[in-house]
DRENSE-671888 format. One line per field, with one value per residue (C-alpha): residue number from 1; x, y, z. Coordinates in steps of 0.1 Angstrom, whole numbers, padded with zeros to 4 digits. Layout:
# DRENSE-671888
num: [NUM / ...]
x: [X / ...]
y: [Y / ...]
z: [Z / ...]
***
This chain:
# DRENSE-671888
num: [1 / 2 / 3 / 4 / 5 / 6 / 7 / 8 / 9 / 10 / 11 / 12 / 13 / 14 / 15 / 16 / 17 / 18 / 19 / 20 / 21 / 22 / 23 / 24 / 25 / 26 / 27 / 28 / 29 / 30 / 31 / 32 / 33 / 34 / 35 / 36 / 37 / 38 / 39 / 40 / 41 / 42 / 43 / 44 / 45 / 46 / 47 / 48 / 49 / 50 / 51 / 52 / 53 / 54 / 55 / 56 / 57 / 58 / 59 / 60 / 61 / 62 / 63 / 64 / 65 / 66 / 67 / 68 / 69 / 70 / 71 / 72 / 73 / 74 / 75 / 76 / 77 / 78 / 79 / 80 / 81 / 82 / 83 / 84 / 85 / 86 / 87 / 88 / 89 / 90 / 91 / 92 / 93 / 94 / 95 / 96 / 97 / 98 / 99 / 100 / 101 / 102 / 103 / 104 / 105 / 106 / 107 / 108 / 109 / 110 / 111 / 112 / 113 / 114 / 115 / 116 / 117 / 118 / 119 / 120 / 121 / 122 / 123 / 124 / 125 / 126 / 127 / 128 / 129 / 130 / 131 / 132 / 133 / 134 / 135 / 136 / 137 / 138 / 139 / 140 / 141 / 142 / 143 / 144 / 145 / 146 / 147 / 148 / 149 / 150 / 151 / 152 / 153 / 154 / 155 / 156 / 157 / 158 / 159 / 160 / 161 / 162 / 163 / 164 / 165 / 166 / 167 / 168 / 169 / 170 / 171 / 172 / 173 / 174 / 175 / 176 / 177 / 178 / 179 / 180 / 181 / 182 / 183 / 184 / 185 / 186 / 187 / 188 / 189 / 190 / 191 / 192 / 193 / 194 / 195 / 196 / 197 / 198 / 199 / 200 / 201 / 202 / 203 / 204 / 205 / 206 / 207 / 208 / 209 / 210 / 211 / 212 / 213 / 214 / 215 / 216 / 217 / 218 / 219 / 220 / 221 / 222 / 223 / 224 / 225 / 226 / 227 / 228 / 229 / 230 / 231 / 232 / 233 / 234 / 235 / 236 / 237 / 238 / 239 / 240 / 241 / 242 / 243 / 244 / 245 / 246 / 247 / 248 / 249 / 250 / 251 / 252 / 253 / 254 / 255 / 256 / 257 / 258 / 259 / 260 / 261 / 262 / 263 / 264 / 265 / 266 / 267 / 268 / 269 / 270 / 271 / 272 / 273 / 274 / 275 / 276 / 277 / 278 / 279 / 280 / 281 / 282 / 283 / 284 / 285 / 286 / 287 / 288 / 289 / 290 / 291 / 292 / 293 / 294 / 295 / 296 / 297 / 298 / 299 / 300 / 301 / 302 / 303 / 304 / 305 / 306 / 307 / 308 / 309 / 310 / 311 / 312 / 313 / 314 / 315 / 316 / 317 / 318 / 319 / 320 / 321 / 322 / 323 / 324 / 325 / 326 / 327 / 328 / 329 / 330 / 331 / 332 / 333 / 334 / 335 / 336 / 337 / 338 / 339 / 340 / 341 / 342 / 343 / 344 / 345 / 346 / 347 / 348 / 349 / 350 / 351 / 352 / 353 / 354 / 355 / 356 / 357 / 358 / 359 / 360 / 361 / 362 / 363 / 364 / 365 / 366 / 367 / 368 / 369 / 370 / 371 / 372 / 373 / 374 / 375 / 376 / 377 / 378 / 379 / 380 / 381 / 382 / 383 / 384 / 385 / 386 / 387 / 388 / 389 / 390 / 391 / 392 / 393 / 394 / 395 / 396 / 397 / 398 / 399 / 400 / 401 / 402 / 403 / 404 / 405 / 406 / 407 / 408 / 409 / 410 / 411 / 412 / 413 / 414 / 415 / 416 / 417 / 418 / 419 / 420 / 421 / 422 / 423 / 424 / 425]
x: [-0851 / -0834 / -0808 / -0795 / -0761 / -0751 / -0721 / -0701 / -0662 / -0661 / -0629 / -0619 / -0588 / -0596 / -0603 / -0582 / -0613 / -0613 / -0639 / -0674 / -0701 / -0732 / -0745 / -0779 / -0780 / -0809 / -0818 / -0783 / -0767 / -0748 / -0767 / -0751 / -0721 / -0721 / -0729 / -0762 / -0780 / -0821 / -0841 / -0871 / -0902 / -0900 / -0861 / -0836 / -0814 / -0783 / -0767 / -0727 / -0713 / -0680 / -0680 / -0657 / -0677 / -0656 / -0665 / -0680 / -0645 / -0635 / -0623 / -0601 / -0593 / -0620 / -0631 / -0667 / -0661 / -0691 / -0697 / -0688 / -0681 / -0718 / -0713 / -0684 / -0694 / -0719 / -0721 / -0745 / -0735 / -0701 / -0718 / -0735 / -0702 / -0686 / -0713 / -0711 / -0674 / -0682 / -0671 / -0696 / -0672 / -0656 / -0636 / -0641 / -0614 / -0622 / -0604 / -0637 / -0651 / -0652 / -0634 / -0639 / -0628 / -0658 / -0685 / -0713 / -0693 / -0690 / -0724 / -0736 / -0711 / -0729 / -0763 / -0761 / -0746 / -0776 / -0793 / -0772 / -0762 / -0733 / -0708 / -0694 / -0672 / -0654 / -0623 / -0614 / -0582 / -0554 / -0551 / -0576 / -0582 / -0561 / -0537 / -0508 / -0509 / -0533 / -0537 / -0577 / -0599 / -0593 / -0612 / -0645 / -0647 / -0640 / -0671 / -0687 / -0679 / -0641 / -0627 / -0595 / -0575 / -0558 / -0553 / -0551 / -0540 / -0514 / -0486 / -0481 / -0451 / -0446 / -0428 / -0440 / -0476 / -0471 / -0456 / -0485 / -0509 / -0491 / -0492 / -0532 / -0533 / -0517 / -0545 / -0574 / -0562 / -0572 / -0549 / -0528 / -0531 / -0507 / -0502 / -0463 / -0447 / -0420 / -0438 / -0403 / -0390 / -0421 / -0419 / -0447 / -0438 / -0464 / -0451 / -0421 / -0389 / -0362 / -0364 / -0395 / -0401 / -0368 / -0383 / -0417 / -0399 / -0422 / -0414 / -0407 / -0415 / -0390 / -0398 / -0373 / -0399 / -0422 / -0397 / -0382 / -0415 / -0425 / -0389 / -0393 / -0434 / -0419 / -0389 / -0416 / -0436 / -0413 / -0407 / -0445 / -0459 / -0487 / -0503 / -0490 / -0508 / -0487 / -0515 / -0511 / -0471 / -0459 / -0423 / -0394 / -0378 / -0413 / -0417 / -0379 / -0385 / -0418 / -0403 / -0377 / -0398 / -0421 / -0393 / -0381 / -0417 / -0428 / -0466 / -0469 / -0492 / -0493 / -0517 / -0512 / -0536 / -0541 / -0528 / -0489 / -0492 / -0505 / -0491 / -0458 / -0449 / -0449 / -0487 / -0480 / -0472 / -0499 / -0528 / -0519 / -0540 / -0560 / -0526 / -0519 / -0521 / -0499 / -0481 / -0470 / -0469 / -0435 / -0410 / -0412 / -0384 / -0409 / -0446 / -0425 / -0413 / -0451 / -0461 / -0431 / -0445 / -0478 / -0466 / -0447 / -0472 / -0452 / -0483 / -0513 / -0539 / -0551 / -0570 / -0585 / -0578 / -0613 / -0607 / -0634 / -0630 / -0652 / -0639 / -0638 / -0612 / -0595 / -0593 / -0566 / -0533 / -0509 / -0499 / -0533 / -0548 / -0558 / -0542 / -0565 / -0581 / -0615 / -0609 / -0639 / -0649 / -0619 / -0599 / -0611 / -0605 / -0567 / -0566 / -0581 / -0558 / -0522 / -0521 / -0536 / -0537 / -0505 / -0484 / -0497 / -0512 / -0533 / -0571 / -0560 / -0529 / -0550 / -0581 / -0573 / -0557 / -0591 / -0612 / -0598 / -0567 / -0583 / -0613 / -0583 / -0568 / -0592 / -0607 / -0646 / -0664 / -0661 / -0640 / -0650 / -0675 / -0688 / -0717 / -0732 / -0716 / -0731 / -0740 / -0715 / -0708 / -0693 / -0697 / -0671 / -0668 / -0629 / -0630 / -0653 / -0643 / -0648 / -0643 / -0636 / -0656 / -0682 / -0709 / -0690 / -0684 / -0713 / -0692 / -0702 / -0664 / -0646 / -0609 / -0593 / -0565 / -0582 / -0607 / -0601 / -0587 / -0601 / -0594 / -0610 / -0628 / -0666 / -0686 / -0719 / -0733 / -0725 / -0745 / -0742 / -0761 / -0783 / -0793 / -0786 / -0774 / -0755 / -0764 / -0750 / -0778]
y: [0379 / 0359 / 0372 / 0354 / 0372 / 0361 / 0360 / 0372 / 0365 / 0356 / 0366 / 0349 / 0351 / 0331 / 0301 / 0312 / 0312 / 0330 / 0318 / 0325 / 0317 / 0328 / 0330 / 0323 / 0349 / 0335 / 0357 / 0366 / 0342 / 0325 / 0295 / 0281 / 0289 / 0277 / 0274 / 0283 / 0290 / 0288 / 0319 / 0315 / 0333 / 0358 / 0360 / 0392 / 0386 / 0412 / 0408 / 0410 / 0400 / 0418 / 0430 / 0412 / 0396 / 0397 / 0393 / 0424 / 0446 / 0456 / 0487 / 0482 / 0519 / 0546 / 0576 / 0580 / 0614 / 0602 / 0613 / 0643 / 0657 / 0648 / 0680 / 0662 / 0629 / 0605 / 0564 / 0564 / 0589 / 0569 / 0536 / 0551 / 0562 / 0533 / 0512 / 0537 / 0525 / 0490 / 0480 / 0461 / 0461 / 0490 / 0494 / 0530 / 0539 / 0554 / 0592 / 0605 / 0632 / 0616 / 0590 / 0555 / 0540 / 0524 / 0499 / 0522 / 0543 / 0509 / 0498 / 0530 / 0529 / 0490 / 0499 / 0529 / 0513 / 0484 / 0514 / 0514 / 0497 / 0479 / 0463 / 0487 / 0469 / 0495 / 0498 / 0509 / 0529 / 0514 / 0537 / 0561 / 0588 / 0586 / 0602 / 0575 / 0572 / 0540 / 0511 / 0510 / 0478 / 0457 / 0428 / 0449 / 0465 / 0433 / 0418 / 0449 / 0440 / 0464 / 0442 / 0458 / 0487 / 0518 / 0556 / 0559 / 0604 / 0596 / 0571 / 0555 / 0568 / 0551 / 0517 / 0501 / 0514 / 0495 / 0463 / 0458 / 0465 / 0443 / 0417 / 0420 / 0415 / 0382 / 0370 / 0382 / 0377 / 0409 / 0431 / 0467 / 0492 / 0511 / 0546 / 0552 / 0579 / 0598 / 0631 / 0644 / 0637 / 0648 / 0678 / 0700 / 0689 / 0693 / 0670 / 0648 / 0659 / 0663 / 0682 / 0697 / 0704 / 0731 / 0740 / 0751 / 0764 / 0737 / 0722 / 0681 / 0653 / 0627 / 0589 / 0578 / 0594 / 0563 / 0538 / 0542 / 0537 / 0506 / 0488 / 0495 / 0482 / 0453 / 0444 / 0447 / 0423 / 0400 / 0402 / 0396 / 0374 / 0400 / 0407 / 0439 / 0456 / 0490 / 0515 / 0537 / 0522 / 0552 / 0544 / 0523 / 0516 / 0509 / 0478 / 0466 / 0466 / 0445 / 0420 / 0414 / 0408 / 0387 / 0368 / 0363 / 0351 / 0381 / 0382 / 0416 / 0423 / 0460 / 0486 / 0508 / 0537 / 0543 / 0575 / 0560 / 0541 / 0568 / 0601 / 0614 / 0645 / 0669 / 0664 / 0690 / 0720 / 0712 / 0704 / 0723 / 0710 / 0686 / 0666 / 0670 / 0638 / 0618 / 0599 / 0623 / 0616 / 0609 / 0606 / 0586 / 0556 / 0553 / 0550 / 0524 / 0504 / 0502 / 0488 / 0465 / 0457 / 0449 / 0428 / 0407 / 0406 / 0420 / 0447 / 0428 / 0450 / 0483 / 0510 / 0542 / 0558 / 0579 / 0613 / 0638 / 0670 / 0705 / 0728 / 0760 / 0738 / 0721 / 0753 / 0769 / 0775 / 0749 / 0749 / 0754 / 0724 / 0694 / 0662 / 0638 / 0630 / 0615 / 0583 / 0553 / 0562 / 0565 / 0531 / 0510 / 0527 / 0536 / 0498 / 0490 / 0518 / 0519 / 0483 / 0461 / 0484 / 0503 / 0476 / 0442 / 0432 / 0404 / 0405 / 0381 / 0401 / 0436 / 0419 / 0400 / 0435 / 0445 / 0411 / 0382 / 0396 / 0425 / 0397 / 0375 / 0406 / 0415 / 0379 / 0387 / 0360 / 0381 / 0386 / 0351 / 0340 / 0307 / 0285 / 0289 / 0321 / 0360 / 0373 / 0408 / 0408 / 0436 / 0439 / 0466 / 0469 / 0470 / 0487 / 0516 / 0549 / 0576 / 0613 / 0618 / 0650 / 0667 / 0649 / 0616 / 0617 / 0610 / 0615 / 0653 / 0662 / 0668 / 0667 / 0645 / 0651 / 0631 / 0659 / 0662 / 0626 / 0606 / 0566 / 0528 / 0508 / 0512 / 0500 / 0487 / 0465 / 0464 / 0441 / 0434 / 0407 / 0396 / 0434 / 0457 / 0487 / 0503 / 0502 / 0524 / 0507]
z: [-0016 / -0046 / -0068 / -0099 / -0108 / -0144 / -0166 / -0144 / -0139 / -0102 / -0090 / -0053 / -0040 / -0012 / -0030 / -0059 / -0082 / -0119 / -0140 / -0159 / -0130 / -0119 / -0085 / -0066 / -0034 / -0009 / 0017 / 0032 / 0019 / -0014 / -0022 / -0054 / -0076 / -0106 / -0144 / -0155 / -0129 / -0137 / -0131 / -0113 / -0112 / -0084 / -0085 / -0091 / -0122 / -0126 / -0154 / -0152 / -0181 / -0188 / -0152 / -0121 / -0093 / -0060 / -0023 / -0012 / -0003 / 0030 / 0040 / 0074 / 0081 / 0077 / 0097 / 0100 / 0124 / 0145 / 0176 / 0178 / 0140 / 0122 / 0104 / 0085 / 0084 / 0101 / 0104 / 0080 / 0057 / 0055 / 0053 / 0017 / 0004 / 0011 / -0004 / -0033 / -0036 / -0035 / 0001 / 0018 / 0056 / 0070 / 0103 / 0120 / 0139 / 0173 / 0178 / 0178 / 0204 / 0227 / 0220 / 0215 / 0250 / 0266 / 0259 / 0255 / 0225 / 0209 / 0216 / 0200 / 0167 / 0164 / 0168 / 0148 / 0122 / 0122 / 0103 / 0072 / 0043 / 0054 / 0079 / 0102 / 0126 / 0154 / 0169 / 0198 / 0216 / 0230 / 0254 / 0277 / 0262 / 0234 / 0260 / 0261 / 0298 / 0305 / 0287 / 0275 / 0292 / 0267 / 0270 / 0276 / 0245 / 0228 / 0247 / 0233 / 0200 / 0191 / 0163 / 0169 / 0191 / 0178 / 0188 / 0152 / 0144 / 0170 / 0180 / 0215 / 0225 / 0255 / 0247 / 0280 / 0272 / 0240 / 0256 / 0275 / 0247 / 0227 / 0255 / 0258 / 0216 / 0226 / 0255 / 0234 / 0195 / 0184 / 0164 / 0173 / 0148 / 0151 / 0137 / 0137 / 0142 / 0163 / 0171 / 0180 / 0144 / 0134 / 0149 / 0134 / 0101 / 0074 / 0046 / 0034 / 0045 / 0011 / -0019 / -0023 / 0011 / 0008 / -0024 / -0014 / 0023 / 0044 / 0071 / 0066 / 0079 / 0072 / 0069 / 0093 / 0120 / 0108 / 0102 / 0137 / 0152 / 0132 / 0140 / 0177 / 0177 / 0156 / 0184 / 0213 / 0189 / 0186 / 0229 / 0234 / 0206 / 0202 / 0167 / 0152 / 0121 / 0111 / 0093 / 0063 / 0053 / 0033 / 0029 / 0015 / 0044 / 0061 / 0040 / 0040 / 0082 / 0079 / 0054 / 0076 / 0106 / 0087 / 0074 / 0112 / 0125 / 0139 / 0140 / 0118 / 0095 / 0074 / 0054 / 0025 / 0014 / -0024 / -0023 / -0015 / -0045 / -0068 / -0057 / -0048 / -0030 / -0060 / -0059 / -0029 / -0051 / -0077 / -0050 / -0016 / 0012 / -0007 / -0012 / 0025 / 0047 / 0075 / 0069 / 0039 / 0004 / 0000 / -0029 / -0065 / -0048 / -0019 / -0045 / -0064 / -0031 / -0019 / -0051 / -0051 / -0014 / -0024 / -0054 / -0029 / -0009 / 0021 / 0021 / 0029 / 0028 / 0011 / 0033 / 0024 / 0055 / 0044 / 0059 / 0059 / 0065 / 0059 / 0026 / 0049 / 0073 / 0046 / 0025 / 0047 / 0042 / 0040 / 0074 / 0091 / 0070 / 0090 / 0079 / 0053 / 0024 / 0017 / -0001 / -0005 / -0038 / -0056 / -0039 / -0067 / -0097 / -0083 / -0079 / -0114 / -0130 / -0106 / -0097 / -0123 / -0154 / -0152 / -0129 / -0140 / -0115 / -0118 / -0097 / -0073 / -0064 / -0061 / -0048 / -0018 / -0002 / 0002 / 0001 / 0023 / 0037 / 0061 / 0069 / 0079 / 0102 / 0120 / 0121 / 0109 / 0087 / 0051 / 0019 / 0003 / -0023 / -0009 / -0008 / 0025 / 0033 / 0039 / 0006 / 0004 / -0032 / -0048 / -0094 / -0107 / -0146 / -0147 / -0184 / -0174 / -0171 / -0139 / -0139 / -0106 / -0096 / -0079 / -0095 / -0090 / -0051 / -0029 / 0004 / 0022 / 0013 / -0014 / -0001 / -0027 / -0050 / -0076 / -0083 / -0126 / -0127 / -0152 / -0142 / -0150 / -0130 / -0118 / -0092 / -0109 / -0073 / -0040 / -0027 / 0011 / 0033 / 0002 / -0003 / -0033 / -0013 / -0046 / -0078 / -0110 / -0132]
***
């Protein structure tokens, strides 16, 4: 299959490209990039012209709730939402049921996913079980093809559990996601400890519980020389900690979600349970420190941290709510309308959190525009408005605190190994 993509303004950050080019897809891959590209007969044309032309994003923290919750959410199911929202790579992360520990679960995420529209590139857990109390076989699931390693919905407490994993990262390469948190600070909390938490009389969570964990994961980093990625970074003080290990050396590397950068904790009193994650929303000082992180590029990478989950379960009380949001569709336009529209961000500085920085985490050949390389190309129209709504979100769930929210920034093509797999047209 040929593809002529024309007029558009290819936006790289890898290569640091902005310009008016059009580009020949061949098969899988991008044969030319360059000025007036000749149509052929026989060849695709899409027509881009006042759209952006990026490397097909990557999404580096999703939950595809398969096996085990296919009511919710399936492999495939998630692999057409995502392509819906432009993102062409997704990593699943593995606290399934069961979970994803052994070589056959991460056989079966890989071959499942051969049947979709995308990427879908597995993690696996650090530890057995998800239980803390053994370190997972490590090098196994990376011959099976885990990308990465994470008990991602709950911390490893144990610091000598997270030595050793931290050790193995080392041997092998691969990163440790790590979801931190001190349950004991946590202690059953249900969203940010401070003012509106004694306001709405809810039990808080304050940020110090994920700040304490990311300092010790970045001292045993700095012991071990193993590669440290701290998910979902919620908090001020988060990003002050990482800057400072980064500026010592310290092999750390960090995730934000959209929602820390557009939402604060009030969003609790207006949304209930659909504003209700972990980390938690937390307070106007801490939205404006993530921004500032991503600015300075301290943050390097934007994550959904997709989070299905059923209305009847998610429309609960407060405090019977599970944790989470769904999130693939609306990442771009909270990019296009928070970062770039609203911050001044320019494309590279939005882009590359969600093009060639999570390629370069988790080390898979993506997030470029390149002659020779795997066509994933993703078209958004920066200027066009969504309504996020029922109409708009393809995913099973609706959990979002977006619902009403009107916001710029549409994803026209998501084309992924030479293939249309999206198209608003």
């Amino acid at each position: 299959m040929k593809i002529v993509i024309k007029n558009g303004r290819v936006i790289d950050p890898a290569s640091r490209t902005d310009d008016t080019l059009d580009i020949l897809v061949e098969d899988d891959s991008i044969a030319d990039i360059s000025r007036g590209i000749s149509v052929r007969d026989g060849y695709g044309v899409i027509d881009a012209g006042g759209c952006l032309v990026l490397p097909g994003l990557i999404d580096m923290h999703v939950h595809f709730r398969e096996p085990g919750r296919e009511d919710v959410e399936t492999i495939i199911s998630g692999s057409r939402v995502a392509a819906k929202g432009g993102f062409t790579s997704v990593c699943t992360m593995p606290n399934t049921d069961p979970v994803i520990d052994n070589q056959a679960l991460v056989r079966f995420i890989k071959l499942e996913a051969e049947k979709g529209p995308i990427n879908v590139f597995p993690a696996a857990t650090i530890t057995k079980g998800m239980k803390g109390e053994e370190i997972s076989e490590m090098g196994e699931l990376i011959g099976a093809g885990a990308v990465g390693f994470t008990d991602d919905g709950l911390p490893v407490m144990s610091s000598i559990l997270m030595r050793r994993a931290l050790e193995y990262s080392r041997m092998f390469d691969v990163p440790v996601m790590t979801h931190s948190e001190d349950l004991e600070l946590t202690d059953d909390g249900i969203m940010n400890e401070g003012k509106n938490s004694m306001l709405l009389g809810l039990k808080g969570i304050p940020r110090e519980a994920e700040e304490v964990m990311i300092a010790r994961d970045v001292i045993l980093t700095r012991l071990t020389g193993g590669r440290l990625h701290v998910a979902h970074v919620s908090s001020g003080g988060s990003v002050e900690i990482i800057r400072r290990a980064k500026s010592d050396g310290i092999r750390v590397t960090c995730e934000t979600a959209p929602h820390y950068f557009s939402l604060t904790d009030d969003a609790v009193a207006e949304y209930l349970s659909m504003a209700k994650m972990k980390p938690p929303l937390r307070t106007e000082e801490d939205r404006k420190a993530i921004i500032e992180g991503l600015k300075r590029g301290i943050i390097d990478v934007i994550a959904s941290d997709h989070a299905p989950h059923s209305p009847n379960e998610k429309m609960q009380e407060l405090e019977y709510a599970p944790f989470g949001i769904v999130g693939l569709e609306t990442t771009v336009p909270l990019i296009i309308t928070v970062l770039v529209k609203e911050n001044g961000f320019s494309y590279f500085e939005a882009f590359e959190k969600v093009t060639v920085n999570p390629a370069r985490v988790l080390k898979i050949e993506r997030g470029e525009l390149k002659i020779g390389g795997i066509a994933d190309v993703t078209i958004i129209d920066p200027e066009k408005k969504v309504r996020i709504d029922e109409s708009f979100m393809l995913s099973r769930c609706k959990n979002s605190p977006f619902m009403g929210k009107e916001l710029s920034g549409s994803v026209e093509y998501t084309i992924c190994n030479g293939n249309v797999v999206y198209s608003n047209k």
